[in-house]
C-alpha positions in Angstrom: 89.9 188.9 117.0 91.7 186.2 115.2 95.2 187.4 115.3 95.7 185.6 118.5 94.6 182.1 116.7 97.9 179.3 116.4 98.2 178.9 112.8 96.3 176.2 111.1 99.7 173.9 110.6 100.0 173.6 114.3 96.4 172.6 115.1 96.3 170.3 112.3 99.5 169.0 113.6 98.6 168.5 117.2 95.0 167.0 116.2 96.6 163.8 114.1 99.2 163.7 116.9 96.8 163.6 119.8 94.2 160.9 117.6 97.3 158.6 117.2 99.3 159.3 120.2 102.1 159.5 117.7 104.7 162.0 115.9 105.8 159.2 113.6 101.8 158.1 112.6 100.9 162.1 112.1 103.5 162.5 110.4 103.0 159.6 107.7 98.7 160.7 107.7 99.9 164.3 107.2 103.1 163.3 104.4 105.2 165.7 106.3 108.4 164.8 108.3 108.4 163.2 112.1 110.6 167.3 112.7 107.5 169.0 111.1 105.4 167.5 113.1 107.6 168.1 116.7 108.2 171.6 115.6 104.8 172.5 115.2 103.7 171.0 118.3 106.4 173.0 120.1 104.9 176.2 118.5 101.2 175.5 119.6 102.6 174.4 123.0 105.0 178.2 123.0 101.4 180.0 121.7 99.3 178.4 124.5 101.5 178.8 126.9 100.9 174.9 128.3 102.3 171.3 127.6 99.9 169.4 125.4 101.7 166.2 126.0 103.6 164.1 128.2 106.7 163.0 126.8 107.4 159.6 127.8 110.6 156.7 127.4 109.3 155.0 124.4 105.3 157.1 123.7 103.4 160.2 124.3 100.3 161.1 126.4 98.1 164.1 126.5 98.0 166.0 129.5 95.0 167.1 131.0 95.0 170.2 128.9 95.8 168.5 126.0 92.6 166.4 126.1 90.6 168.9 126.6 92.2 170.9 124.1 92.3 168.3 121.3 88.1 167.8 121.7 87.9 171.4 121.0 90.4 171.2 118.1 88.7 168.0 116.7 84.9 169.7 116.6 85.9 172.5 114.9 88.3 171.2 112.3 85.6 169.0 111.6 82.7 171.5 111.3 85.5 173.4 109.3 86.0 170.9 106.9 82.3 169.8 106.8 81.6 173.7 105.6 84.3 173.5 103.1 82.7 170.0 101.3 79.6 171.6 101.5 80.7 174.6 99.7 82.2 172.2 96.8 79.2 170.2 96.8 79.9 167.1 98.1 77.9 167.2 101.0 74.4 168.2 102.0 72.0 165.7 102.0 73.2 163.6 98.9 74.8 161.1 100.5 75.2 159.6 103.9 78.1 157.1 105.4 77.2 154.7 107.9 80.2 152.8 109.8 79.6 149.4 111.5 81.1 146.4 112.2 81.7 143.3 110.2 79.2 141.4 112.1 76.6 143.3 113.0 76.3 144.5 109.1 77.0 141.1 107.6 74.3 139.8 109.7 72.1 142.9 110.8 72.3 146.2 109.4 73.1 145.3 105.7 69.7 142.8 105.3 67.9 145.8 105.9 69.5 148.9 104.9 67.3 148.3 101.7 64.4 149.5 103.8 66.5 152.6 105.0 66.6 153.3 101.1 63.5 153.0 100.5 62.2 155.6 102.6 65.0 158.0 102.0 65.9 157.7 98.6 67.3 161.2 98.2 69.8 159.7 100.2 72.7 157.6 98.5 73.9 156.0 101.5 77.5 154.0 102.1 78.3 151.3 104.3 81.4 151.6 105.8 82.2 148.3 107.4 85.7 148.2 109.7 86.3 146.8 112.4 87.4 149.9 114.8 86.0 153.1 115.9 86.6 155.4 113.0 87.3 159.2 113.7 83.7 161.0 113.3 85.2 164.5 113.6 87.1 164.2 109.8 83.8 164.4 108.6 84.2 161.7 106.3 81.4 159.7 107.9 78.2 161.2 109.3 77.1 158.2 112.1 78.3 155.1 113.5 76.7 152.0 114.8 79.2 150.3 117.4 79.1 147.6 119.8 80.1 148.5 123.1 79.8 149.9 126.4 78.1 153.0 125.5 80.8 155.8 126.3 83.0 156.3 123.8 85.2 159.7 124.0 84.7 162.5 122.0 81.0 161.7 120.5 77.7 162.0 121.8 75.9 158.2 122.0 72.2 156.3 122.2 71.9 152.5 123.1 69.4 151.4 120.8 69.6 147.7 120.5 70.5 145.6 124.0 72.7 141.9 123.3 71.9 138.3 125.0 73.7 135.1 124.3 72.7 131.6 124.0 73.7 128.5 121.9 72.5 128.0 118.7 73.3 125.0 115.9 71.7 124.2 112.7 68.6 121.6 113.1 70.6 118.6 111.2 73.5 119.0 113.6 71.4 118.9 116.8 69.8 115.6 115.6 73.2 114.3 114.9 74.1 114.7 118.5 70.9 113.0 119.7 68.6 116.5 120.4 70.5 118.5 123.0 67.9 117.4 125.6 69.4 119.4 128.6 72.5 122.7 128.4 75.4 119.5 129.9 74.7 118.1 126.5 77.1 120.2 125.3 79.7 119.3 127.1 80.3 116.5 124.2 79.8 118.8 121.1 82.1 121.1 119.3 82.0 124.5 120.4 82.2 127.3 118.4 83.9 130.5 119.8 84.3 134.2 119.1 87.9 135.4 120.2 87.6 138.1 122.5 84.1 137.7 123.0 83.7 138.6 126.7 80.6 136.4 127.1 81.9 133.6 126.5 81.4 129.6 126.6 82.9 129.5 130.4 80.2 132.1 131.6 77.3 131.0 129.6 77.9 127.3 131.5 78.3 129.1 134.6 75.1 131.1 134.1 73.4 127.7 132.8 75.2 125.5 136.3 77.0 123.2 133.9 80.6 121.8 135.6 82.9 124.0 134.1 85.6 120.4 133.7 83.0 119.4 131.2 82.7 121.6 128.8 84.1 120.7 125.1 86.5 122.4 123.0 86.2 124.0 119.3 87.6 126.3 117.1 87.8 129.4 117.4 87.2 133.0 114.8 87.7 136.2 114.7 84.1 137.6 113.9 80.7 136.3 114.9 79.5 136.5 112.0 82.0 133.5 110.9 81.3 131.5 114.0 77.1 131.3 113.1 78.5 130.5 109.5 79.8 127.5 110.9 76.8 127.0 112.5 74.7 127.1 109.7 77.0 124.3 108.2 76.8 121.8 110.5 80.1 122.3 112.0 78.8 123.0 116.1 77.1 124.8 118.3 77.8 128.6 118.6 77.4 131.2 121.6 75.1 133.2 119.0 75.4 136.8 119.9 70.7 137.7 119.6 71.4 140.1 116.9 73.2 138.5 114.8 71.2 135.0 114.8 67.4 136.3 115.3 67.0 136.3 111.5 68.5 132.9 111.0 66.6 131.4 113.8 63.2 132.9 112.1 64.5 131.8 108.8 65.0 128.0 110.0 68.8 128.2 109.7 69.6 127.9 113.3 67.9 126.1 116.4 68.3 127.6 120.2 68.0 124.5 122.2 67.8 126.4 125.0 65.9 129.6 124.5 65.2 130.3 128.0 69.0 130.3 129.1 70.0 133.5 127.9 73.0 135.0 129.4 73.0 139.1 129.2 76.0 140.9 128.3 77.6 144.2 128.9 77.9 145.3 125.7 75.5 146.4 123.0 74.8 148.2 119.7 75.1 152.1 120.3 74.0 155.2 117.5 77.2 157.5 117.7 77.5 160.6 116.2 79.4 163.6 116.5 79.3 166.2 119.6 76.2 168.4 118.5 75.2 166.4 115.9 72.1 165.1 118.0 69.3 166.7 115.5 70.9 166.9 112.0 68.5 165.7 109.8 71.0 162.3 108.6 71.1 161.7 112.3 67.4 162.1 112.5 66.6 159.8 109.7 68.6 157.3 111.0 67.7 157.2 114.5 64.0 157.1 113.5 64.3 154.0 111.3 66.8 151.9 113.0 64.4 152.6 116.6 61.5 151.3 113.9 63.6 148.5 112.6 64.7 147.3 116.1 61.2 147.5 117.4 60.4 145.0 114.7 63.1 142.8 115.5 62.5 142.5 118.7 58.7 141.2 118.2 60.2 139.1 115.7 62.0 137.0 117.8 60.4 137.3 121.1 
């Protein structure tokens, strides 16, 4: 039955390529040569009997076949390699790695993750905190929480927290500018902003029918979680993201001036997992405390 398999070279080879969309990238992950990796991608492709890719000027795409193709490859290398820690003992329920985002664990997950412990402490779990989806199907980490969408190829996902925005300063700087007594206020106080946030200062004013002309300028960072730091300081008012500023508004940290105005986004925080992965017991666990841990939030800071 399995003399009609591609050898294990060529799958491996055409899994890294398709991930990366790259000969030259597979080949560095894989510490073969860019020809190893074309040559075994041309046998696959020979085996199958279709292209895999699209070979373009200056890049690669997979073909139609080749996506549906590499979703195969990717589960079962996965569960292969999943089998094969197992069998060493490195796996089982021992240990558990959790990827998320710089933000939402600086100012979320990480507070509480002592509470995760707590109630599974056969578990030693790791925090894996980078800011990009990570590849689920290497088996290297066993969920993610990501902020999104909430479709994301190649995994199975659950919205479990939903995302507001409104502005938020620290209590000394609001006095300094005389209260913030109505959302134009604003217009003449630094703003803090969140590059590539895509609810941003222009739409929140929009939402809240402040002239757009008016609006005041600040600097800018590249995580949230650095733009409610400055915040905290004294240095402006931020768009604060709800998740990541509930526990320093309860805490006294941070003010909303304008609580009511809160502008909904299209994003949120999404449990991701691999394809099939829906009732392994680290899934499980996980999915039933951060649903308890978000429930608590939310009363928190209604």
């Amino acid at each position: 039955m399995f003399d009609r398999l591609p050898p294990l070279q060529t799958l491996r080879a055409f899994e890294a390529t398709a991930r990366l969309l790259s000969m030259t990238l597979a080949a560095e992950e894989l510490h073969v040569t860019h020809g190893a990796v074309s040559r075994h991608i041309k046998t696959l492709e020979n085996h199958l009997g279709v292209p895999l890719f699209r070979r373009l000027t200056r890049r690669i795409i997979l073909t139609d076949a080749g996506t549906e193709f590499h979703f195969a490859v990717a589960r079962l290398l996965g569960e292969l390699t999943r089998e094969a820690e197992s069998l060493r003992g490195h796996d089982g329920l021992a240990s558990m790695t959790i990827s998320t985002s710089v933000s939402f664990a600086t100012k979320w997950l990480a507070p509480r993750l002592h509470r995760f412990k707590a109630i599974h402490p056969e578990l030693d779990v790791h925090l894996d905190v980078i800011d990009r989806n990570v590849d689920l199907d290497d088996g290297q980490v066993d969920a993610a929480v990501r902020y999104g969408g909430g479709r994301y190829p190649r995994v199975q996902s659950e919205r479990i927290l939903e995302e507001t925005v409104t502005p938020v300063c620290s209590p000394s700087y609001r006095e300094e500018v005389g209260g913030l007594t109505n959302p134009a206020s604003l217009t003449r106080c630094t703003l803090l902003h969140e590059d590539r946030m895509l609810a941003n200062w222009e739409q929140w004013f929009a939402y809240a029918d402040v002239n757009r002309s008016r609006r005041g300028r600040g600097p800018a960072y590249s995580h949230g979680s650095m733009a409610i730091e400055a915040a905290i300081r004294g240095e402006g008012v931020a768009l604060g993201r709800s998740a990541l500023v509930g526990d320093d508004i309860m805490a006294g940290r941070l003010v909303a001036p304008f609580p009511e105005i809160r502008l909904k986004v299209e994003r949120g925080y999404d449990l991701v997992y691999r394809v099939g992965n829906r009732d392994h017991p680290k899934v499980c666990a996980l999915r039933d405390w951060l649903t308890a841990e978000v429930r608590r939030f939310l009363a928190d800071t209604r």
